[in-house]
Structure formats: structure tokens, C-alpha cells
N, C-alpha and C positions, 0 to 999 in steps of 0.2 A: 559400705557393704557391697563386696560383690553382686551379679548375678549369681552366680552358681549358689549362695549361702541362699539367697534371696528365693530362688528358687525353692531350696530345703525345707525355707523355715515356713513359705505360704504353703507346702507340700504337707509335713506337720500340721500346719492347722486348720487346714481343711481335712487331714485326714481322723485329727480328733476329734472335730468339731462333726464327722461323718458317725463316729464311732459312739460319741455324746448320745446323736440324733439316735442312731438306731436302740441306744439301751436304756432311751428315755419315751419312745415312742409308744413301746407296747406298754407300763408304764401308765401312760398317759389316757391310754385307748379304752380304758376300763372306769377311766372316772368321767370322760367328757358326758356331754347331753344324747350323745346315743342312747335310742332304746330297743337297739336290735337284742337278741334274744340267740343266745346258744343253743344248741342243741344236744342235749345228752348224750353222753356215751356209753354205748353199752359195753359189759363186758364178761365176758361166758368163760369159766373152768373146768374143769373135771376132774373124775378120777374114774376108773373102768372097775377098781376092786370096792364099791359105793356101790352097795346095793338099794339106796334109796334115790344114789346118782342116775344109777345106771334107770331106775323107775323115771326120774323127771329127762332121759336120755331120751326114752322111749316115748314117751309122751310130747317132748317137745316136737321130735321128728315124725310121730303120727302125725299130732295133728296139722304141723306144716303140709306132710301127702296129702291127708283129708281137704287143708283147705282149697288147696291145687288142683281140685278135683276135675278139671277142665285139661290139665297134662294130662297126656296119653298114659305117662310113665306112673300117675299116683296110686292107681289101686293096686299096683303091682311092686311099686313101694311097700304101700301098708301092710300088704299081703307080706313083703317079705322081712317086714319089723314084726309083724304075732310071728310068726316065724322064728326069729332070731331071739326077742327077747321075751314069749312066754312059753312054759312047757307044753308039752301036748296034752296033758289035761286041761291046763288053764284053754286050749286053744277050743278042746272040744266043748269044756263050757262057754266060751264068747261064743263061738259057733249055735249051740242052746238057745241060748240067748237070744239070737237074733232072729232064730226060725220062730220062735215064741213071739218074741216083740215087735219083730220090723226097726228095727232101731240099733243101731252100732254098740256094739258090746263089749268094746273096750273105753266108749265117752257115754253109755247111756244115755244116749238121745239122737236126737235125728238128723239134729243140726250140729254145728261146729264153735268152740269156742274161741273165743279171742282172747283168753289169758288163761294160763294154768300155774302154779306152784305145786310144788311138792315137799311136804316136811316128814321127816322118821317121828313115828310114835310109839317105837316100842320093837321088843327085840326078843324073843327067847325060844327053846326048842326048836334051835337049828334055822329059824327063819325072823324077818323083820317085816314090819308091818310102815306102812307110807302110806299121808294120807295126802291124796291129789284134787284139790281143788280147783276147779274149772268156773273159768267166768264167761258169762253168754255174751255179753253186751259190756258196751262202754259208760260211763254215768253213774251217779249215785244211788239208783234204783235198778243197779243191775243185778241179773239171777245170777245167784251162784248155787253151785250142786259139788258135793264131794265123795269121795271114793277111797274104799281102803283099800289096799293093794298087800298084797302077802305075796314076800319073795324068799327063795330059798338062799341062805347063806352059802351054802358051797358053790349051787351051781348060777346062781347068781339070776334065775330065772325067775320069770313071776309066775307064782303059784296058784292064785286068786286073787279076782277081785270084787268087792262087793259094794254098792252103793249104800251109803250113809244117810239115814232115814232120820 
């Protein structure tokens, strides 16, 4: 056998034997005595013409401003999400609200959550109702408090909100 063959065919088998390795390694890497631990992936959709969307929009990007309350930029944020996505009535009553309560009038309460969902409960006369559940705390003994929310279908604005008793 030549060199030159000889060359070819250790060229070949180490490049199989590379190609073996690599589509057997990940493969491999899931069943050994490792007990490291992945981390979840998050992953966020939307839709802008979701008026129950656009509610958990609003909510998720409040309470991020809210919780940043230490940026210069948050209240001025928050200010400009009531802004954006409730009407000016809904705005004059969170306003109410809070002259009354001392307490933030679009989370009803004082403090800040660490988790919110929002599900559609209903839909009729021109408007849809969401109800946004806020979680306080981490653990299995954490408070939760919920909120309806009444949004207008056309203009896609939140109309009321009312805390669920």
C-alpha cells in the first residue's frame, strides 16, 4: 500500500471515528451519573389584536416597572403603560382609588408580586372580562389575590378593574 492510500484511509478513519464521537456524545451525556440540572426555558408569544393579551401585556410590563422601582426610568414607565393601555376613565378611577387607599390601583396593594397570570372569563356587549391573578410570595403557602379586568373590544383599552372578593 502506498503512502499516499495510506494516508487516505487513516484520514477516513479518524474522520469517522471523529464524526461517530461527536453523534454519540450528546447521546451519551443524558444518561451518565451526572446530576446537573437544566434550566428551563422560557418562552413569551403574543398577539396585539388579544384583548386578554394585551391585559397580561400590561400587567407583565407594570409590574416589571413597579418592581425596578429603584430605576430612575419606572415610575415614568408605569405612568406611561395606565397611559397607553387603560382609558381615561379606567385611569380616573385607579387614580380614586389610590387617593382613597394609599395603595397602587392597578395591583391593589402596596407591595409587588412575583407572579401573575391572566385567563379570559368571558366576553359580551362589546367588551371581555380577564381575570389576573397575582401571586405575593414564592412557597406553598403563598397569598394570592385576583382581579377582573373589563376591556373594550374595539378599542382594546381596559375599562375596569375590580378586585375579586
Amino acid at each position: 500500500m502506498t503512502v499516499r492510500k495510506r494516508k487516505t484511509l487513516l484520514t477516513a478513519v479518524a474522520l469517522t471515528a471523529g464524526l461517530t464521537l461527536a453523534a454519540v456524545t450528546p447521546a451519551l451525556a443524558g444518561t451518565g451519573a451526572s446530576h446537573t440540572t437544566r434550566a428551563a426555558v422560557s418562552t413569551a408569544q403574543g398577539d396585539p389584536r388579544d384583548v386578554t393579551q394585551r391585559v397580561a401585556d400590561f400587567y407583565g410590563a407594570y409590574i416589571d416597572a413597579v418592581w425596578d422601582g429603584e430605576d430612575p426610568s419606572a415610575a415614568a414607565d408605569a405612568k406611561a403603560l395606565r397611559a397607553f393601555y387603560l382609558s381615561p376613565a379606567a385611569q380616573r378611577h385607579v387614580a380614586a382609588y389610590e387617593a382613597r387607599n394609599h395603595a397602587n390601583g392597578i395591583l391593589f396593594a402596596q407591595n409587588v408580586p412575583v407572579k401573575w397570570k391572566v385567563v379570559h372569563t368571558g366576553s359580551g356587549a362589546g367588551h371581555a372580562t380577564s381575570r389576573v391573578t397575582l401571586t405575593w410570595s414564592d412557597g406553598a403557602g403563598a397569598q394570592v389575590t385576583k382581579i377582573d379586568v373589563l376591556s373594550d373590544l374595539k378599542t382594546r383599552k381596559i375599562t375596569d378593574l375590580k378586585p375579586v372578593r
